[in-house]
PyMOL Python script that loads the backbone (N, CA, C, O; Angstrom):
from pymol import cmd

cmd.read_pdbstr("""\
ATOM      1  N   UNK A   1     106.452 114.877  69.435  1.00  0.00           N
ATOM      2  CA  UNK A   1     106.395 115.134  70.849  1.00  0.00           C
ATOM      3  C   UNK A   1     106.389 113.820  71.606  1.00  0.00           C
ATOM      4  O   UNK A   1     105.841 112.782  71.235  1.00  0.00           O
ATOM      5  N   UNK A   2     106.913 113.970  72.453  1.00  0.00           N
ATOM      6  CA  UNK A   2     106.968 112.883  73.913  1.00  0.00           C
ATOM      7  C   UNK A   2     106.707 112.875  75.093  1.00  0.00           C
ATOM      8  O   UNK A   2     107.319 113.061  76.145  1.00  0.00           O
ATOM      9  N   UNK A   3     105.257 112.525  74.647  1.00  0.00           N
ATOM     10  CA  UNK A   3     104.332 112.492  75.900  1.00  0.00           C
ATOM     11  C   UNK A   3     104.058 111.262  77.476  1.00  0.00           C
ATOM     12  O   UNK A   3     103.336 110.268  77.404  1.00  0.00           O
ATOM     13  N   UNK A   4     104.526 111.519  78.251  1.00  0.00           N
ATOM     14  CA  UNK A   4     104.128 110.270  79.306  1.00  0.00           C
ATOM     15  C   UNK A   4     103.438 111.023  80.016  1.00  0.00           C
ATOM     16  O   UNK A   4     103.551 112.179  80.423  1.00  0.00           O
ATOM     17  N   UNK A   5     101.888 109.321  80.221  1.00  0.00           N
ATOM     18  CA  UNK A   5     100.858 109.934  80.846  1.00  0.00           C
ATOM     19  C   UNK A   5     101.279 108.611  81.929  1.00  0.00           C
ATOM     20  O   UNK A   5     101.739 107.480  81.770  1.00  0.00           O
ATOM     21  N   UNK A   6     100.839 109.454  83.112  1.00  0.00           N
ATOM     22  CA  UNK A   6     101.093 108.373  84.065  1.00  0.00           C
ATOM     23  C   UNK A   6      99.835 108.493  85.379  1.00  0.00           C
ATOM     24  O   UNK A   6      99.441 109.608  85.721  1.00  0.00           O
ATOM     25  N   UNK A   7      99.464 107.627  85.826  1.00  0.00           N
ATOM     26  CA  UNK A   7      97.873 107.602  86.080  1.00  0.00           C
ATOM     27  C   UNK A   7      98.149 107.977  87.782  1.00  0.00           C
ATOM     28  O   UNK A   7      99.293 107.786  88.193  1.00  0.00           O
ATOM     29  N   UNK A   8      97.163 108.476  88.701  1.00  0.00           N
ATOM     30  CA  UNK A   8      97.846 108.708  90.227  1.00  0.00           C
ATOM     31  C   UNK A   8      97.458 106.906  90.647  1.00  0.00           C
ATOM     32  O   UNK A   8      96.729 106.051  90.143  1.00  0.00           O
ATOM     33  N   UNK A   9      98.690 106.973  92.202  1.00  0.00           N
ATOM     34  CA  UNK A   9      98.318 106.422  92.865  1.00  0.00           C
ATOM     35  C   UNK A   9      96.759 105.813  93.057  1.00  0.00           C
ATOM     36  O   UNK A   9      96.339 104.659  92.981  1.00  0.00           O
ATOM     37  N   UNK A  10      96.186 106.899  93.297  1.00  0.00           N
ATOM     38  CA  UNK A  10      94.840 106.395  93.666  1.00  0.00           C
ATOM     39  C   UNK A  10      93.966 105.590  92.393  1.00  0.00           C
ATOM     40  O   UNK A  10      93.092 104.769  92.671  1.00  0.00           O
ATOM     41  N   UNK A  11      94.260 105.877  91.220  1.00  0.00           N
ATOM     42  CA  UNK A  11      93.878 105.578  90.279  1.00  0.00           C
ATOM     43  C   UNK A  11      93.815 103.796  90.273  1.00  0.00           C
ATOM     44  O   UNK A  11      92.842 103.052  90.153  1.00  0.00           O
ATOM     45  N   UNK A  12      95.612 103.415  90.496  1.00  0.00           N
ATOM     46  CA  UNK A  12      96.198 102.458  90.380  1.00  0.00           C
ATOM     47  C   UNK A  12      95.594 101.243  91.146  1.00  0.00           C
ATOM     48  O   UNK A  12      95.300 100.084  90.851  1.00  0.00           O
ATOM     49  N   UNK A  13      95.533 102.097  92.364  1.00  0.00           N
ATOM     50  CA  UNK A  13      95.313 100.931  93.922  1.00  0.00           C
ATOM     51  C   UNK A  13      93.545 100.831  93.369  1.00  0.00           C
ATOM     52  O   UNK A  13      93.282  99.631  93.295  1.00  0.00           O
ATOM     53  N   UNK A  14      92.588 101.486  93.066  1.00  0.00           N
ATOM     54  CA  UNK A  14      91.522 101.446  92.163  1.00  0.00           C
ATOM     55  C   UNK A  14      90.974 100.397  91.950  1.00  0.00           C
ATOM     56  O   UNK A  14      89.972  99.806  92.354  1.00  0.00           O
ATOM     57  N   UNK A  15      92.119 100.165  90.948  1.00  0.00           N
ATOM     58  CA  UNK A  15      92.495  99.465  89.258  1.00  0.00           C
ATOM     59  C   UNK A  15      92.421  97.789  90.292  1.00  0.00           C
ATOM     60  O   UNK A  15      91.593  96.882  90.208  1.00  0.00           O
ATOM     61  N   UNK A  16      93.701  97.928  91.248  1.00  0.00           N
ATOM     62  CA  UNK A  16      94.032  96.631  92.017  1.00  0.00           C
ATOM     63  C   UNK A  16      92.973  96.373  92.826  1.00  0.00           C
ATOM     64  O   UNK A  16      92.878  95.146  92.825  1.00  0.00           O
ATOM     65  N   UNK A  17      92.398  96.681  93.292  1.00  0.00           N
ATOM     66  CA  UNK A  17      91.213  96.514  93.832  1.00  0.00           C
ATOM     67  C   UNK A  17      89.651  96.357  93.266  1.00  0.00           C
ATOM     68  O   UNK A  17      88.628  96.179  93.928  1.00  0.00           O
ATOM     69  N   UNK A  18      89.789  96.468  91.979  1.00  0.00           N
ATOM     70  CA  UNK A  18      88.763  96.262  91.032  1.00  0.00           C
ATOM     71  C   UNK A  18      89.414  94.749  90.231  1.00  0.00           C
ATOM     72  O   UNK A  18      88.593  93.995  89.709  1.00  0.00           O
ATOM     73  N   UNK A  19      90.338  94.530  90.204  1.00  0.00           N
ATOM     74  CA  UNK A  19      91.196  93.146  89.977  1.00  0.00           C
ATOM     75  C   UNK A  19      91.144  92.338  90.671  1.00  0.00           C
ATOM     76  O   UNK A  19      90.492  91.329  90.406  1.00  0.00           O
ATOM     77  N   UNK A  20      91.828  92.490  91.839  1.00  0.00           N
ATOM     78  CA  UNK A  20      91.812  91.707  92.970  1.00  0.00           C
ATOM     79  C   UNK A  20      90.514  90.745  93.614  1.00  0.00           C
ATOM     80  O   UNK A  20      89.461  91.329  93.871  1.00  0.00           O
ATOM     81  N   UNK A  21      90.632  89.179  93.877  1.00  0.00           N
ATOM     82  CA  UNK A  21      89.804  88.655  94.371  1.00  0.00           C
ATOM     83  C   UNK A  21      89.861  88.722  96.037  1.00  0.00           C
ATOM     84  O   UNK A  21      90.924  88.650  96.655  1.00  0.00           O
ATOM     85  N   UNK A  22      88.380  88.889  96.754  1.00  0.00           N
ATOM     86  CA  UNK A  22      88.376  89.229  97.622  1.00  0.00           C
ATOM     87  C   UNK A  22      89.040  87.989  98.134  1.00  0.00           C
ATOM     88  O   UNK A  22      88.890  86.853  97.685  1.00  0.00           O
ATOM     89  N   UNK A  23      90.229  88.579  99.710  1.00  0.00           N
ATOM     90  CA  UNK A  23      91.143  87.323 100.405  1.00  0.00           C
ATOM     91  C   UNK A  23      92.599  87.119  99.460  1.00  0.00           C
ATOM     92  O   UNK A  23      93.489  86.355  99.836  1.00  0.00           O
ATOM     93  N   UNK A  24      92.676  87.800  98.381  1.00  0.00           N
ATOM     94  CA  UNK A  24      93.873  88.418  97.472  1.00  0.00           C
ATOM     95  C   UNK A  24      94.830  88.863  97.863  1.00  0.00           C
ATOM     96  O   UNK A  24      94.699  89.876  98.550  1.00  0.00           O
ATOM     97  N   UNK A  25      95.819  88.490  97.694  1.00  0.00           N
ATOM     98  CA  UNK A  25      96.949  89.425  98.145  1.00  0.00           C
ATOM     99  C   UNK A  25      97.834  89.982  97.409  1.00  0.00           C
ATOM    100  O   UNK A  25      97.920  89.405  96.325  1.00  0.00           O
ATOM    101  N   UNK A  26      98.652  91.001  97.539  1.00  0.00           N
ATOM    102  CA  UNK A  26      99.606  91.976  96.810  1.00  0.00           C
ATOM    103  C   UNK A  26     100.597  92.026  97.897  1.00  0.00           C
ATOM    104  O   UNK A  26     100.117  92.176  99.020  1.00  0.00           O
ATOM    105  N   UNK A  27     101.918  91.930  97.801  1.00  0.00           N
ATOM    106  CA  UNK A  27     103.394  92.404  97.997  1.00  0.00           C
ATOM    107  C   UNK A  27     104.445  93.790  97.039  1.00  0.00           C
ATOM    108  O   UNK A  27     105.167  93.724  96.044  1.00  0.00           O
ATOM    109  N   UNK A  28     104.150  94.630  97.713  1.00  0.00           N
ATOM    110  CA  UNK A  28     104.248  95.671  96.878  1.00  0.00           C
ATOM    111  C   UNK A  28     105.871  96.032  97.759  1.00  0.00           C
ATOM    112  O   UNK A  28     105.944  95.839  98.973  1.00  0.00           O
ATOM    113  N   UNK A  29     106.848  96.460  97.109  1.00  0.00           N
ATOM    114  CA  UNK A  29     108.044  96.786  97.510  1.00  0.00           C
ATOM    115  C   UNK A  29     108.672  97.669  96.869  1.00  0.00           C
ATOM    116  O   UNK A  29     109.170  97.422  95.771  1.00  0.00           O
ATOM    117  N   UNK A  30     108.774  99.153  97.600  1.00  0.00           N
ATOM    118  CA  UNK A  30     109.358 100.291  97.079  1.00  0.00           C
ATOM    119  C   UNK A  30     109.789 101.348  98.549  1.00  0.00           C
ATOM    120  O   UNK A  30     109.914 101.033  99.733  1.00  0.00           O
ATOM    121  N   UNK A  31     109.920 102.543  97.923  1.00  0.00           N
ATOM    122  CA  UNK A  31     110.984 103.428  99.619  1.00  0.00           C
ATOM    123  C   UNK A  31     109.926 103.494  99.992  1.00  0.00           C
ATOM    124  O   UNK A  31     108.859 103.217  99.444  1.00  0.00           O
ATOM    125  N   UNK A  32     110.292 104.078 101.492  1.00  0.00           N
ATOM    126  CA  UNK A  32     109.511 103.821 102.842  1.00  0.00           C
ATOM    127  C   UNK A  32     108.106 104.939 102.705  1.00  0.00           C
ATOM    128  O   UNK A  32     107.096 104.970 103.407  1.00  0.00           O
ATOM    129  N   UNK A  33     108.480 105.787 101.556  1.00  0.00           N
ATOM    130  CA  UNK A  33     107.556 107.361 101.212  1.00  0.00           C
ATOM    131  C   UNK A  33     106.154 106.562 100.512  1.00  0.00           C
ATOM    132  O   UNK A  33     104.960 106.745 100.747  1.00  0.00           O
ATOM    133  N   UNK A  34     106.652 105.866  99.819  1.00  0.00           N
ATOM    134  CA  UNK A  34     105.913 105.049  98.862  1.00  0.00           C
ATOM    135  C   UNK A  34     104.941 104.487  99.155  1.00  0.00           C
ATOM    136  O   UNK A  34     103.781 104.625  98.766  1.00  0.00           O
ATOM    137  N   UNK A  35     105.676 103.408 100.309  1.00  0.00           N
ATOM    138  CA  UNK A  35     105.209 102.488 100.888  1.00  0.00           C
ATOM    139  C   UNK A  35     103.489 102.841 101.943  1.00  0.00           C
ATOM    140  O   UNK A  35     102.474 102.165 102.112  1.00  0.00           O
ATOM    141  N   UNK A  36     103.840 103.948 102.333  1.00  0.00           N
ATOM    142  CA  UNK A  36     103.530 104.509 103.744  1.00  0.00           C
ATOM    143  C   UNK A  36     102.035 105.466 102.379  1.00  0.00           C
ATOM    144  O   UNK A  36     100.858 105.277 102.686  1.00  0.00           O
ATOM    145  N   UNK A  37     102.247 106.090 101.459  1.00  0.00           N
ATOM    146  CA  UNK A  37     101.102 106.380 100.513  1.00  0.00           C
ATOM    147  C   UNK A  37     100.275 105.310 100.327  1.00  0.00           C
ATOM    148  O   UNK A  37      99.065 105.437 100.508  1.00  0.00           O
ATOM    149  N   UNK A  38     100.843 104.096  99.933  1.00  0.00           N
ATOM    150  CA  UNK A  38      99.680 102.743  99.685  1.00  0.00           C
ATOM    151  C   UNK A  38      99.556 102.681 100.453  1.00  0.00           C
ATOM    152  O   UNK A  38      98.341 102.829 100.582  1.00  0.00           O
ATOM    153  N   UNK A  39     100.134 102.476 101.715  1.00  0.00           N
ATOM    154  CA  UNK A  39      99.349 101.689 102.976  1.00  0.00           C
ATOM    155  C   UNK A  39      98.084 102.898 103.728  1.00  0.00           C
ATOM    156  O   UNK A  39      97.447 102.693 104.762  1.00  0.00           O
ATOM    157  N   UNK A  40      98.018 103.972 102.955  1.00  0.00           N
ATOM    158  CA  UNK A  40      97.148 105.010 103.681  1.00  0.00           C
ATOM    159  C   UNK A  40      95.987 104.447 102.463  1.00  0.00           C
ATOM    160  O   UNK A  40      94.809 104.316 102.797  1.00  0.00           O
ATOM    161  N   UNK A  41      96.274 104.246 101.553  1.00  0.00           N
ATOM    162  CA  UNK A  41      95.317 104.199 100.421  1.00  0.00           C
ATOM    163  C   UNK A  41      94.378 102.950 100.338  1.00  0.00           C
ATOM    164  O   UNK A  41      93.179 102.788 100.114  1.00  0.00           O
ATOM    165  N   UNK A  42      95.800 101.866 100.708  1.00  0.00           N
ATOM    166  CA  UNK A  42      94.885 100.249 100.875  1.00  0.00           C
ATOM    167  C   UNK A  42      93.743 100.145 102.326  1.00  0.00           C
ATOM    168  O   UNK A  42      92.681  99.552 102.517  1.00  0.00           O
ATOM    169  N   UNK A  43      94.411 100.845 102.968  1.00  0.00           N
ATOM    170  CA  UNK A  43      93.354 101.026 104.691  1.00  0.00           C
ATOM    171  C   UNK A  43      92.271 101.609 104.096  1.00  0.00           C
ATOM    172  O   UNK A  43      91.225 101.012 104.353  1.00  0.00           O
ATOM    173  N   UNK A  44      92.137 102.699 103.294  1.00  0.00           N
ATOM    174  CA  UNK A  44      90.965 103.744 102.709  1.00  0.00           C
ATOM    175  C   UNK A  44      89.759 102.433 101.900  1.00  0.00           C
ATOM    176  O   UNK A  44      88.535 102.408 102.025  1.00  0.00           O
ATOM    177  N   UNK A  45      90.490 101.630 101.233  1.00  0.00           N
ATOM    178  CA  UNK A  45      89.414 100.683 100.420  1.00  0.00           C
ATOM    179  C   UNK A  45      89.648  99.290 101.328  1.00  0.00           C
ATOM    180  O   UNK A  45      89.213  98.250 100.834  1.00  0.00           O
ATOM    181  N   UNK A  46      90.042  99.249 102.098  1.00  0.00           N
ATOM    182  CA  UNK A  46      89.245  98.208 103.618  1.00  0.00           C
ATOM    183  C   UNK A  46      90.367  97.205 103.366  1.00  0.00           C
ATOM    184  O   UNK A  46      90.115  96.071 103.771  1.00  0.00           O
ATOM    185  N   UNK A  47      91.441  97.366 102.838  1.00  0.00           N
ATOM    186  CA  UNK A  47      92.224  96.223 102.930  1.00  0.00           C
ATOM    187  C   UNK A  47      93.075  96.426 104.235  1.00  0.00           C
ATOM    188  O   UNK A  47      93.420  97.452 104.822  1.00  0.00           O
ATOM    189  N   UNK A  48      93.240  95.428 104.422  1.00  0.00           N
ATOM    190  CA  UNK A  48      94.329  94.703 105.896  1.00  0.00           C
ATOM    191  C   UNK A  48      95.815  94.950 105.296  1.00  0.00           C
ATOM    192  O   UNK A  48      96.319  94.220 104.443  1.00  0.00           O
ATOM    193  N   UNK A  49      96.215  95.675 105.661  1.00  0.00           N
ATOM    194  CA  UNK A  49      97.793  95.972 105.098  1.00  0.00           C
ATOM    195  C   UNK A  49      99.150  96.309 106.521  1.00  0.00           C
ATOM    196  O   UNK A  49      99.183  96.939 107.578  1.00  0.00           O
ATOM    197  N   UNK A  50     100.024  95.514 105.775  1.00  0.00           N
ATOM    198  CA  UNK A  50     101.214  95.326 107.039  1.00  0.00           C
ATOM    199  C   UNK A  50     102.248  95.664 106.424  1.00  0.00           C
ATOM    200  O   UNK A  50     102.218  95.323 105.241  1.00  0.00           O
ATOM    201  N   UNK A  51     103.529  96.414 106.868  1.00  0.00           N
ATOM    202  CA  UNK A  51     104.507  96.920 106.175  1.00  0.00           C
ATOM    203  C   UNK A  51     105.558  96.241 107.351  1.00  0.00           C
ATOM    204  O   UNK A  51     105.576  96.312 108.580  1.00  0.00           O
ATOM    205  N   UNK A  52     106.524  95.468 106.225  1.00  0.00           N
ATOM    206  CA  UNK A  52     107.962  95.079 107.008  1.00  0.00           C
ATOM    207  C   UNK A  52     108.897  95.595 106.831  1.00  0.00           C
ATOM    208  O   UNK A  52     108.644  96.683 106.313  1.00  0.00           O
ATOM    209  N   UNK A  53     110.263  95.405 107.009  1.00  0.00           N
ATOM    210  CA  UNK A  53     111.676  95.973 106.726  1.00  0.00           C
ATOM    211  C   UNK A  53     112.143  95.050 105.296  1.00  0.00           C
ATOM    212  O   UNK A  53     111.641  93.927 105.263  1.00  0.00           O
ATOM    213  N   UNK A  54     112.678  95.269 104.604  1.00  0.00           N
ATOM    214  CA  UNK A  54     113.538  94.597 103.712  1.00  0.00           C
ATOM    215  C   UNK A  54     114.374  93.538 104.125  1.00  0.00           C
ATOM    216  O   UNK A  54     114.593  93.412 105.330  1.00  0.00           O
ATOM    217  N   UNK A  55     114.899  92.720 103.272  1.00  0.00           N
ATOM    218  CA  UNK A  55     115.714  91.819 103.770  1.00  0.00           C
ATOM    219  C   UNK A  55     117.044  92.686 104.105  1.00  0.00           C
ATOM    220  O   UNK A  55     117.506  93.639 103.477  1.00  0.00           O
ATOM    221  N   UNK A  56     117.516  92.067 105.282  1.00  0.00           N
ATOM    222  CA  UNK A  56     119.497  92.908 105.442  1.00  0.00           C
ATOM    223  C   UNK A  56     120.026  92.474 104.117  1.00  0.00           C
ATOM    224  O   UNK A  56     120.705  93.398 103.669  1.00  0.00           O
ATOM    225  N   UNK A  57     120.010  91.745 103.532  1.00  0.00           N
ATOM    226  CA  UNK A  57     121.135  91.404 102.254  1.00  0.00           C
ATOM    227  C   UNK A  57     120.868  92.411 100.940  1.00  0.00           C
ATOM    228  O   UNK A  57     121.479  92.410  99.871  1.00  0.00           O
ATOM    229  N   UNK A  58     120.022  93.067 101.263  1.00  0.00           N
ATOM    230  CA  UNK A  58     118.902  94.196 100.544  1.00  0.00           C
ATOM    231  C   UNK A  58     119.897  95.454 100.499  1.00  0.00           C
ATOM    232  O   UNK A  58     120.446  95.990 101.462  1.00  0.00           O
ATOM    233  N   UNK A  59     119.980  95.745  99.328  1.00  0.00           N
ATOM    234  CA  UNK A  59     120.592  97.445  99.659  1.00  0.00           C
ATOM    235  C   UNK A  59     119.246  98.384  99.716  1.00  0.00           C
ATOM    236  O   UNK A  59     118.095  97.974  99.564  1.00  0.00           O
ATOM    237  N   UNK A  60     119.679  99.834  99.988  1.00  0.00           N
ATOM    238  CA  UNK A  60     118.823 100.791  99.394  1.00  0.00           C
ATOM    239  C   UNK A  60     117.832 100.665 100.450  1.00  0.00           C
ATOM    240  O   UNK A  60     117.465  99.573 100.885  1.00  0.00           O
ATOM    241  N   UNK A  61     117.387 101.820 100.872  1.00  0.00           N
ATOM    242  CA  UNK A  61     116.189 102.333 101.676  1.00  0.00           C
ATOM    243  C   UNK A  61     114.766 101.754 100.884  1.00  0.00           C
ATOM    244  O   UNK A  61     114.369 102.505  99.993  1.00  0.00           O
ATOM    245  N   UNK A  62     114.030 100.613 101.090  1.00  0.00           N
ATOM    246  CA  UNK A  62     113.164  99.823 101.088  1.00  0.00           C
ATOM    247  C   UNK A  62     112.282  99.865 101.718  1.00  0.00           C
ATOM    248  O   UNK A  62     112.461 100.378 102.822  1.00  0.00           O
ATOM    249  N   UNK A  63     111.326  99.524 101.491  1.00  0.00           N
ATOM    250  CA  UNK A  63     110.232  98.434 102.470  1.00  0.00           C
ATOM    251  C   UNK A  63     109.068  97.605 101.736  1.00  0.00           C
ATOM    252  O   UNK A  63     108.885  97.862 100.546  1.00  0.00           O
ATOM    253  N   UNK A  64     108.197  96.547 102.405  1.00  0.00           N
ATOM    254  CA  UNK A  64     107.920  95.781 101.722  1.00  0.00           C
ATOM    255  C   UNK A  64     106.390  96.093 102.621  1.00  0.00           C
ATOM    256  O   UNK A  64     106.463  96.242 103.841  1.00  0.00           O
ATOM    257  N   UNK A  65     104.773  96.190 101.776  1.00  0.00           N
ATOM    258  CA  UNK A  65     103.772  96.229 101.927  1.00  0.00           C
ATOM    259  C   UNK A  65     103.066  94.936 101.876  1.00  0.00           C
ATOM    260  O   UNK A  65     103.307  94.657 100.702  1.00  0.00           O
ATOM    261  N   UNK A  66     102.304  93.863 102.356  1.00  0.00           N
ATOM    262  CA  UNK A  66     101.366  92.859 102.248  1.00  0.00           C
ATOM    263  C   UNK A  66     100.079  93.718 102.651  1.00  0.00           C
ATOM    264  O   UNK A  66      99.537  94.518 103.414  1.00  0.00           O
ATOM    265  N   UNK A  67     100.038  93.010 101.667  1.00  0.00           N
ATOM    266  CA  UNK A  67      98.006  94.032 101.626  1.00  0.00           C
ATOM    267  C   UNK A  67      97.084  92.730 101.170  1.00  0.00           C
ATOM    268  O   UNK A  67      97.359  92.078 100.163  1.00  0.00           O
ATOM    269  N   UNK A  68      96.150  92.482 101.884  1.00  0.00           N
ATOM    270  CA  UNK A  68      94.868  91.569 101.651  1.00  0.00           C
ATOM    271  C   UNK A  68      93.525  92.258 101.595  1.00  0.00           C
ATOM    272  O   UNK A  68      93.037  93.012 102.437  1.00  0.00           O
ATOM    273  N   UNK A  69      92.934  91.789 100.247  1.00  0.00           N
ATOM    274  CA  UNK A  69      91.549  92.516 100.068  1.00  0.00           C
ATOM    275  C   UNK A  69      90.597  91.742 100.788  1.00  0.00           C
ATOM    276  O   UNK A  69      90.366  90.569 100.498  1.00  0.00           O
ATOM    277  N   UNK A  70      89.918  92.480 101.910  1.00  0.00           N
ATOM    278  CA  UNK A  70      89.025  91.452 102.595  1.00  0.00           C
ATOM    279  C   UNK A  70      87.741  91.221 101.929  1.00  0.00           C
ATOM    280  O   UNK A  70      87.132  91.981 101.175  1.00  0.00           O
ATOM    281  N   UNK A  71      87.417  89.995 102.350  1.00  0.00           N
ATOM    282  CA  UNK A  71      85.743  89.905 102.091  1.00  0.00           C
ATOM    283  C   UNK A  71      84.508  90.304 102.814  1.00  0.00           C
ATOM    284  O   UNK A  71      84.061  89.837 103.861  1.00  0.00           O
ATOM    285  N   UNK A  72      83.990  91.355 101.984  1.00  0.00           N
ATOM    286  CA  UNK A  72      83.344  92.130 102.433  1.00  0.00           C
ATOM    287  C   UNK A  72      81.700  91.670 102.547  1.00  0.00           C
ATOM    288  O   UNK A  72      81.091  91.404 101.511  1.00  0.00           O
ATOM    289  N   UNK A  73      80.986  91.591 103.956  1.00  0.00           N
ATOM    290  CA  UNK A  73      79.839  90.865 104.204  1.00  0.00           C
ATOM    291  C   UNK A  73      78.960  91.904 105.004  1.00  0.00           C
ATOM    292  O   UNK A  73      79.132  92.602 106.003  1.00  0.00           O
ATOM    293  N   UNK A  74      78.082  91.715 104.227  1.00  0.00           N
ATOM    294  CA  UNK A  74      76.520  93.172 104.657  1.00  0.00           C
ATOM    295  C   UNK A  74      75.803  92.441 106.384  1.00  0.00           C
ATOM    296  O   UNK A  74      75.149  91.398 106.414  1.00  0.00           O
ATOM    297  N   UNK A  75      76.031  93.015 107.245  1.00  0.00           N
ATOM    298  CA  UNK A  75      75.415  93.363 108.541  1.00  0.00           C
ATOM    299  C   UNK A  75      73.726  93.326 108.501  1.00  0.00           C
ATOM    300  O   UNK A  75      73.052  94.335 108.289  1.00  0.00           O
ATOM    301  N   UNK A  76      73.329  92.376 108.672  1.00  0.00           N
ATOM    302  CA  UNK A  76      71.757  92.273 108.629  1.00  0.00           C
ATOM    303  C   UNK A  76      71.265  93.115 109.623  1.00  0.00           C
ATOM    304  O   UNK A  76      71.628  93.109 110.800  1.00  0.00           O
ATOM    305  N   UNK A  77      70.260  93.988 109.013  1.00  0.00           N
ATOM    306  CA  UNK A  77      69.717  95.007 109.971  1.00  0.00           C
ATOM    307  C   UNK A  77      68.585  94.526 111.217  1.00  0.00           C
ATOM    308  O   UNK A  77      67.918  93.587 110.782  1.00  0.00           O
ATOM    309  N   UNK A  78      68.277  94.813 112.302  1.00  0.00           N
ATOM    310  CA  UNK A  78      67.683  94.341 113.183  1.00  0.00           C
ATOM    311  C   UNK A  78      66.354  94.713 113.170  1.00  0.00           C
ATOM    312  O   UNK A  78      66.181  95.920 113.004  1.00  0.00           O
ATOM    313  N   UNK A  79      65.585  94.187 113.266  1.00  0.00           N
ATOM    314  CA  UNK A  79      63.885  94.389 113.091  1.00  0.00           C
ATOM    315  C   UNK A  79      63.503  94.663 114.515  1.00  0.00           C
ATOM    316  O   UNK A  79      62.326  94.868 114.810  1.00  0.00           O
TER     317      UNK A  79
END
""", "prot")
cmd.dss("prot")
cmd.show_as("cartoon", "prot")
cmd.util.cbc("prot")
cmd.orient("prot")
């Protein structure tokens, strides 16, 4: 038998975010469906994420994600 296990999205971005050093960045480039799933997913775990157009010399319905894992700093509570 021929089995492929393939892990979700959410699993993945997870994974990159359990990797990732905080101020890290990722360039992720796939179709605009794709694109627009991570960038809902990277906003969900606090990263700063910006989606551009492809280069014109680029075929194929594209787009390109920059995502930065921010550094995350605790709010001292007020006495």
């Amino acid at each position: 038998m021929n089995f492929v296990c393939r892990c979700s999205l959410v699993d993945l971005m997870v994974e990159m975010d359990r990797i990732l050093r905080p101020e890290g960045t990722v360039v992720i480039r796939d179709s605009p469906e794709a694109i627009e799933r991570v960038a809902r997913i990277a906003n969900a775990v606090r990263w700063t994420a910006t989606i551009h157009e492809k280069e014109q010399e680029s075929h194929g319905p594209q787009k390109i994600l920059v995502a930065t894992k921010n550094f995350w700093t605790l709010t001292s509570a007020s006495h």
